[in-house]
Backbone bond lengths (Angstrom), bond angles and torsions (degrees), N, CA, C in turn:
res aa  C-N    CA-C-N  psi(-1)  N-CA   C-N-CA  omega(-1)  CA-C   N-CA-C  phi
1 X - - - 1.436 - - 1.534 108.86 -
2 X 1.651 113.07 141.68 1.215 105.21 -171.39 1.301 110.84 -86.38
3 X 1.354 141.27 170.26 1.547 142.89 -174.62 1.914 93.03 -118.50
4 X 1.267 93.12 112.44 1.253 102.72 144.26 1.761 137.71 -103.76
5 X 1.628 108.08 160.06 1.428 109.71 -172.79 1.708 102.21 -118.25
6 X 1.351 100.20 135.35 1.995 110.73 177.28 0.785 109.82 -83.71
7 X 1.655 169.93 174.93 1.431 141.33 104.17 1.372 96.42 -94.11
8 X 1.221 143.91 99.15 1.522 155.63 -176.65 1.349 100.71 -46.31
9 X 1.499 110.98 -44.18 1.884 114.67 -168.32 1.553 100.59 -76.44
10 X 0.861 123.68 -48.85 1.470 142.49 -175.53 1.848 87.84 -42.97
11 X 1.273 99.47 -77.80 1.537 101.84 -174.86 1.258 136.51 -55.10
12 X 1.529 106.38 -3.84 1.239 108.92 -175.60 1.735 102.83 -116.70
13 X 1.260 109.46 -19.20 1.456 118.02 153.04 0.940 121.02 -53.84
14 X 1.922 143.93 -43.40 1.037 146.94 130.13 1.344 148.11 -28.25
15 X 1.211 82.30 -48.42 1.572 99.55 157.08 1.699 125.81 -55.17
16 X 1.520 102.35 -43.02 2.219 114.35 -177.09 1.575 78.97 -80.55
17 X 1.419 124.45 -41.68 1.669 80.31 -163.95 1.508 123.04 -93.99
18 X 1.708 113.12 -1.36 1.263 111.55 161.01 1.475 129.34 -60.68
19 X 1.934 95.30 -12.29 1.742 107.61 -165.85 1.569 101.87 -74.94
20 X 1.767 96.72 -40.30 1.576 125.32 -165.06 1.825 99.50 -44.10
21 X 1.795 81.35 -50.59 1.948 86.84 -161.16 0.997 111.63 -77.77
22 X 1.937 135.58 -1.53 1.246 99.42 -179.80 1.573 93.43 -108.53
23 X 0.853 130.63 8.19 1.592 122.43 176.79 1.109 104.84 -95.07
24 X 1.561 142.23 -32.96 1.480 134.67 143.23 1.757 104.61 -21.74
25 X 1.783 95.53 -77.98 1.684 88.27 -173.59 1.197 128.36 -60.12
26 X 1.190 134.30 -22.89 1.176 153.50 176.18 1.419 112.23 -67.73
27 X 1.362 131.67 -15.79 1.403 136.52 -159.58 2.025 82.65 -125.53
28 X 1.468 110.46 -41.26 1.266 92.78 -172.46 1.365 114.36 -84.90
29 X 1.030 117.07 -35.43 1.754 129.76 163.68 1.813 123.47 -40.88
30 X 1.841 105.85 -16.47 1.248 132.97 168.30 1.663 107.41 -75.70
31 X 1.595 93.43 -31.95 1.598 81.00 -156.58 2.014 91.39 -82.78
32 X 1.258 103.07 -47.09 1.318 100.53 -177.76 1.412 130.94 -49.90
33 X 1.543 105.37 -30.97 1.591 95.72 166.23 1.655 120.73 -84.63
34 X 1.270 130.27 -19.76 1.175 142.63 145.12 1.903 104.21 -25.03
35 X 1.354 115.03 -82.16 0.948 109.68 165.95 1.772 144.41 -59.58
36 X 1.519 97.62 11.60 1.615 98.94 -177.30 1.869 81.21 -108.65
37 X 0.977 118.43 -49.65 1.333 122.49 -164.50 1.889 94.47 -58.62
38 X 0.960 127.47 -57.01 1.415 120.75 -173.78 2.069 92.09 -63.68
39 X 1.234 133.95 -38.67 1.469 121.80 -160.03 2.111 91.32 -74.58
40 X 1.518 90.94 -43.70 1.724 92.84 -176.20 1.576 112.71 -43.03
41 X 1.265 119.94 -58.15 1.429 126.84 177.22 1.560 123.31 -48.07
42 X 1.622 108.73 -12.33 1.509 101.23 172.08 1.498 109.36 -133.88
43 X 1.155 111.14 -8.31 1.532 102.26 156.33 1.177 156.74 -94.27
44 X 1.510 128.36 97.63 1.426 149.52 -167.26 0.911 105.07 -56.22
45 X 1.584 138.99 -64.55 1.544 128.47 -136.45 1.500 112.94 -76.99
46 X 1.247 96.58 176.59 1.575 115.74 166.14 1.492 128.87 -35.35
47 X 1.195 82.25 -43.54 1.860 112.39 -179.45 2.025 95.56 -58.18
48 X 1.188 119.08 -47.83 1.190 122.27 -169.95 1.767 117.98 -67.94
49 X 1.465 92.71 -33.83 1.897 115.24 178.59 1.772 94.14 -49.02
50 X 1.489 95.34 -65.66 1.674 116.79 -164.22 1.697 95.91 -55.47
51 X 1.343 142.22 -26.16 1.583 128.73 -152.44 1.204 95.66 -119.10
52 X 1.427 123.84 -33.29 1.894 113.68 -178.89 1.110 96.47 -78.32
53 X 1.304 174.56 121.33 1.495 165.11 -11.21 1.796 111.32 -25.87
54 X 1.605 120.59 -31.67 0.840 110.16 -154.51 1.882 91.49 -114.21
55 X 1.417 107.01 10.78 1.636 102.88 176.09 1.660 95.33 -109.86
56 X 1.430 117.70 -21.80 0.825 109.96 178.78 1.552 115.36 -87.06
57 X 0.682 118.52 26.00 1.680 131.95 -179.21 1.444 89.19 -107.04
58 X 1.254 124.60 -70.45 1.211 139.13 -128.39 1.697 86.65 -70.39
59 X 1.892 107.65 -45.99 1.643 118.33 -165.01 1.416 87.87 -62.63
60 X 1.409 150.29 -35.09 1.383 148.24 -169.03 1.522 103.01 -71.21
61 X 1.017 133.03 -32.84 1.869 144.75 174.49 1.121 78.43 -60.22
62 X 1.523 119.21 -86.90 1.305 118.06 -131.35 1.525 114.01 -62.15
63 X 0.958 103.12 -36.01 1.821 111.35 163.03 1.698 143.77 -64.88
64 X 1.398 96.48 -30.49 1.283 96.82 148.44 1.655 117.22 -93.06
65 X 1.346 126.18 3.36 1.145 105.46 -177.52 2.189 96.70 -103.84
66 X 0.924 114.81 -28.41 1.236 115.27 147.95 2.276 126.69 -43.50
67 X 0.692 106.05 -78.15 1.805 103.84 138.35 1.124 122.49 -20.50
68 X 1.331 115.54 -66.32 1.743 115.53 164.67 1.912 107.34 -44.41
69 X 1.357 97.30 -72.94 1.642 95.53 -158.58 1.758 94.89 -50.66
70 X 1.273 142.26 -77.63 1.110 136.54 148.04 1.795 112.60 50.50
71 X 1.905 83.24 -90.52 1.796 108.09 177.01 1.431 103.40 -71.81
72 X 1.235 148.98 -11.44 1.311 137.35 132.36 1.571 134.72 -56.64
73 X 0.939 107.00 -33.47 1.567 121.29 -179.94 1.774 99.13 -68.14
74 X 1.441 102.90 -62.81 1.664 119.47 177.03 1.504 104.41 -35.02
75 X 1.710 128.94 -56.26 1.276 131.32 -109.22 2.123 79.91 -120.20
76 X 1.426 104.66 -35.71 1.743 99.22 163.56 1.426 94.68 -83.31
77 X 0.623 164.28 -22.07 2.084 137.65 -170.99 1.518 85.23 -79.88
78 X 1.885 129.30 -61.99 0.946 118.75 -151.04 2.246 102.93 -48.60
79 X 1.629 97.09 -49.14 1.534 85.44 176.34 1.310 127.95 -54.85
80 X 1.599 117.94 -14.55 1.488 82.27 -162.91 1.870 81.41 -112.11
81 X 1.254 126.23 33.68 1.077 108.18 163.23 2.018 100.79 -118.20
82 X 0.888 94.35 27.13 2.175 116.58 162.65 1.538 87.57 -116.53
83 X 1.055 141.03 -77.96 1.430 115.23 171.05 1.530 131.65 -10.42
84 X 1.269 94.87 -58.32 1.944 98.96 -168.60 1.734 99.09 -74.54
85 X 1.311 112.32 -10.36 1.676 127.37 -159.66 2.089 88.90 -70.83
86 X 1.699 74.37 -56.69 1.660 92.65 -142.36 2.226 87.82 -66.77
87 X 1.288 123.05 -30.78 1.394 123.68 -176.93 1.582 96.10 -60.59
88 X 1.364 125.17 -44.43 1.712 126.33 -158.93 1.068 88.26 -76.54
89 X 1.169 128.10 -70.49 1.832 113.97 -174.72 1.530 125.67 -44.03
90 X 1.452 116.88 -34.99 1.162 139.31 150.24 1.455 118.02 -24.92
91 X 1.365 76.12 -73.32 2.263 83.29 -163.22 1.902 85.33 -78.66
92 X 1.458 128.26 -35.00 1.511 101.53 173.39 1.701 121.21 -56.39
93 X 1.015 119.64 -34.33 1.239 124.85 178.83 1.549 127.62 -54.07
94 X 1.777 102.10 -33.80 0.910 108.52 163.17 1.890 137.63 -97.57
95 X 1.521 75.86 -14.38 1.569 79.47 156.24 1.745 111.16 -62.57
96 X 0.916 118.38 -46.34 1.546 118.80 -164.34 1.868 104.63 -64.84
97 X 1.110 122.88 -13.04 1.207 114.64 -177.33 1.502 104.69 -85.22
């Protein structure tokens, strides 16, 4: 069996700053569509045909990669709350001795 190592702090350090980055992006990703939606409403040309395919690509990144951080955020809490699992059984175990 293989031995693995936790660093609980480590993970939970990771954890605030995965929180940090998506509410950064998430707050800045507000501002940018704010501003496509006000540029969308006045731009006619050609120029506009050629760039909404290619923002809308970009809004498809940004959303599944948002989703991504998400299932990361989920997937460290889920460990370090098997952490707090594996300490309670722990310190029960030794209560019982």
């Amino acid at each position: 069996m293989a031995r693995t190592s936790f660093e609980r702090q480590d993970a939970e350090d990771l954890l605030n700053q995965l929180k940090q980055y998506h509410e950064t992006q998430r707050q800045e990703w507000s501002s940018v569509l704010n501003q496509w939606k006000n540029l969308e409403s006045v731009w006619l040309d050609k120029q506009y045909e050629k760039f909404e395919p290619l923002f809308d690509k970009l809004s498809s990144t940004y959303s599944e990669a948002e989703k991504d951080c998400e299932k990361y955020m989920d997937f460290i809490q889920k460990q370090i709350q098997i952490d707090d699992q594996r300490k309670q059984k722990l310190a029960s175990g030794l209560a019982d001795l």
